[in-house]
LORO-542624 format. One record per residue (C-alpha): residue in one letter; x negated, y negated, z negated; residue number from 1. Coordinates in Angstrom, 3 decimals, decimal comma. Layout:
<nodes>
residuo->A	xx->X	yy->Y	zz->Z	num->NUM .
...
</nodes>
This chain:
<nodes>
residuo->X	xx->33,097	yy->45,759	zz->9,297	num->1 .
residuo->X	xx->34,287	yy->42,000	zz->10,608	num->2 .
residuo->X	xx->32,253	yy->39,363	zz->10,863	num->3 .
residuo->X	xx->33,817	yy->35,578	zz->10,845	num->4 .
residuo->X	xx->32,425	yy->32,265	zz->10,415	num->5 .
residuo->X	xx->32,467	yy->30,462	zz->7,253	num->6 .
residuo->X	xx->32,249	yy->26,752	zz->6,655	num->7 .
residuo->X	xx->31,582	yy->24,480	zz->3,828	num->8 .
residuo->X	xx->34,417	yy->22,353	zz->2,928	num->9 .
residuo->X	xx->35,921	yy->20,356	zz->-0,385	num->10 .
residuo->X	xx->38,392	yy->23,096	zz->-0,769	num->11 .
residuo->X	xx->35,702	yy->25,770	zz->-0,909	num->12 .
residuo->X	xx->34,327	yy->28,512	zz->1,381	num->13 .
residuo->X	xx->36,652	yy->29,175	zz->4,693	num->14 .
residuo->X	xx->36,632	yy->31,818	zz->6,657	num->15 .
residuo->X	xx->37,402	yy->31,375	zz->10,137	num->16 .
residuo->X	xx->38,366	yy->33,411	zz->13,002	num->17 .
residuo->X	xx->37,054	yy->32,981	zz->16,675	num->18 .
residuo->X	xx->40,590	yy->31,237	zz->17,398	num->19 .
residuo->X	xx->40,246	yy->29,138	zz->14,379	num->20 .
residuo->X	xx->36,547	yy->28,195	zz->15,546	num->21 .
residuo->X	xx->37,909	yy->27,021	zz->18,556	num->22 .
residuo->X	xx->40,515	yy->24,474	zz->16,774	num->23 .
residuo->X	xx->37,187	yy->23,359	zz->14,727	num->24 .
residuo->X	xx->35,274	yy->22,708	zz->17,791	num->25 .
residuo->X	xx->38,187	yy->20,863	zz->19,906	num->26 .
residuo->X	xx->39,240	yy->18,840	zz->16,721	num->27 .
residuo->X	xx->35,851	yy->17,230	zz->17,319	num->28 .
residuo->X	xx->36,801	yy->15,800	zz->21,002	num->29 .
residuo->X	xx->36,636	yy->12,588	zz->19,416	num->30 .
residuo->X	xx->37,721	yy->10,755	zz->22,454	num->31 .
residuo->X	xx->40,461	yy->13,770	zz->24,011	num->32 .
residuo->X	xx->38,140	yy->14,248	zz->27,495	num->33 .
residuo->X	xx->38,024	yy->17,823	zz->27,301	num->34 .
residuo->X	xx->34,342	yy->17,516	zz->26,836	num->35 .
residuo->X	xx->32,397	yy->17,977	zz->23,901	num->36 .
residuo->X	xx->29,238	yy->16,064	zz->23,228	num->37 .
residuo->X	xx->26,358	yy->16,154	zz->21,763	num->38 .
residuo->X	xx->27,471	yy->14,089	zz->19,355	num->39 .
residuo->X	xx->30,347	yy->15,562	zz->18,769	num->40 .
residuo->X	xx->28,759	yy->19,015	zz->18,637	num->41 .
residuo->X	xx->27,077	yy->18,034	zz->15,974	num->42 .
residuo->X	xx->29,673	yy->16,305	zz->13,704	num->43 .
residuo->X	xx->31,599	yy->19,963	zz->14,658	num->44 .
residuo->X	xx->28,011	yy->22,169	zz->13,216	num->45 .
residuo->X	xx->28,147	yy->19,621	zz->10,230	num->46 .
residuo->X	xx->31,589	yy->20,130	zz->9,244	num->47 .
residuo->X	xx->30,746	yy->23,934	zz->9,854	num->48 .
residuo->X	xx->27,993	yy->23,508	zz->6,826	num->49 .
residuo->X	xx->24,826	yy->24,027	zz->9,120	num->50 .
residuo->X	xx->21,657	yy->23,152	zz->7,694	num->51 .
residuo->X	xx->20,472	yy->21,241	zz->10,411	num->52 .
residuo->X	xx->23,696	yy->20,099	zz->12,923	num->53 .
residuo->X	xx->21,016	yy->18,404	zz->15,000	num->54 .
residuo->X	xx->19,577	yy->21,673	zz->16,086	num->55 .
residuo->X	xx->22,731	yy->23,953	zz->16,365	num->56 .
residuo->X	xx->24,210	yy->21,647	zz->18,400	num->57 .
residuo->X	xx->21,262	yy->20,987	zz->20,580	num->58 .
residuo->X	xx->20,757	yy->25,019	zz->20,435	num->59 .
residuo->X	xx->24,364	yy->25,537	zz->21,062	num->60 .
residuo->X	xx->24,129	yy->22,894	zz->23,996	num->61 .
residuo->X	xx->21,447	yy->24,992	zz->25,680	num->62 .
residuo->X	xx->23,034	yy->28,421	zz->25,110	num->63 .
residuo->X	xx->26,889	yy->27,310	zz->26,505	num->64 .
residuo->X	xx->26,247	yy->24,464	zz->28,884	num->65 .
residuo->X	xx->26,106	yy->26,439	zz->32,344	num->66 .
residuo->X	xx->26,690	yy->23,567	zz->34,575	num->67 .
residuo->X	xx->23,996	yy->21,742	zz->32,549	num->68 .
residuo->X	xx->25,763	yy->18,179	zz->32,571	num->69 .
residuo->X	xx->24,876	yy->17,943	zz->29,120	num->70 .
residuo->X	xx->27,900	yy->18,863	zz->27,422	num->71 .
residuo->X	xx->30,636	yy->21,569	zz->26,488	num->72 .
residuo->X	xx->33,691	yy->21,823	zz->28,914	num->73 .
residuo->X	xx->36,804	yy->23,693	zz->28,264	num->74 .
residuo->X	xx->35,405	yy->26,292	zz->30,790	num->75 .
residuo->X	xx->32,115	yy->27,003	zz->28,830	num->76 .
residuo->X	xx->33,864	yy->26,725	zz->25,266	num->77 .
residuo->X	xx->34,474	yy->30,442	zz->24,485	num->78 .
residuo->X	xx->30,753	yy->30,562	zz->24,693	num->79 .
residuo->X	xx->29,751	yy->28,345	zz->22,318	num->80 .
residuo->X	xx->32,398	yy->29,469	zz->20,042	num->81 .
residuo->X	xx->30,654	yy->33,091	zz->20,788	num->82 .
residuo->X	xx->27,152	yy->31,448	zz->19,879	num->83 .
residuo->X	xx->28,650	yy->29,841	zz->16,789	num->84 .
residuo->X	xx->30,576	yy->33,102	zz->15,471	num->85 .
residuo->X	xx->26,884	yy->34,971	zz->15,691	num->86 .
residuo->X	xx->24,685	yy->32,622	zz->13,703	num->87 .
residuo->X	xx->23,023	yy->33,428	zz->10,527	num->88 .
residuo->X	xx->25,727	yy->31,866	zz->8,636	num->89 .
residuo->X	xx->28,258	yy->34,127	zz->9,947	num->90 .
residuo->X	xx->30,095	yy->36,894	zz->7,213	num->91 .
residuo->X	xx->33,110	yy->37,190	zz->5,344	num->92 .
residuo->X	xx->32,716	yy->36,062	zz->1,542	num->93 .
residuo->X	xx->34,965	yy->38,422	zz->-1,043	num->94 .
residuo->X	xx->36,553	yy->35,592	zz->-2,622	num->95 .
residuo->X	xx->36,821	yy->33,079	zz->0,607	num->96 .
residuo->X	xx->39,824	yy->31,669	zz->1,258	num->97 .
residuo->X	xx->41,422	yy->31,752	zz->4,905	num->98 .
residuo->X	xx->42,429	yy->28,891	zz->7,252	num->99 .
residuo->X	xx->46,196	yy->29,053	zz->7,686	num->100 .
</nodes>
């Protein structure tokens, strides 16, 4: 059994793969430094339908950010996608439909 991430959106529920994640999380580089934010962490957990964006991205912050400059570089990325793939929100609806 799969697991995938699925996210809120005006077309309905999406289910995303880890690749697909990753797209969600660099289309959020708001200003293109390879870097993601705080900030822009959390506009990326909003968009994924978290309750509180605030927190996963502070919690995701603290889980990928090895160097501890305070953001997400390209080089700690497939962790936070790996953190965001595992939350509670995680699963794979019947009737979701998939990012193309």
């Amino acid at each position: 059994m799969g697991f995938a991430v699925t996210t809120n959106s005006k077309e309905g529920n999406l289910c995303l793969t880890k690749e697909q994640l990753k797209s969600l999380f660099l289309k959020h580089d708001s200003n293109h430094d390879n870097h993601l934010s705080r900030k822009e962490l959390r506009q990326a957990f909003d968009e994924l339908g978290a309750f509180s964006a605030r927190y996963r991205a502070a919690r995701g912050l603290s889980h990928a950010d090895a160097d501890k400059d305070g953001q997400i570089d390209m080089v700690e990325l497939d962790d936070l996608v790996n953190y965001a793939y595992k939350l509670g929100y995680t699963g794979q609806p019947q009737d979701s439909k998939h990012l193309k």
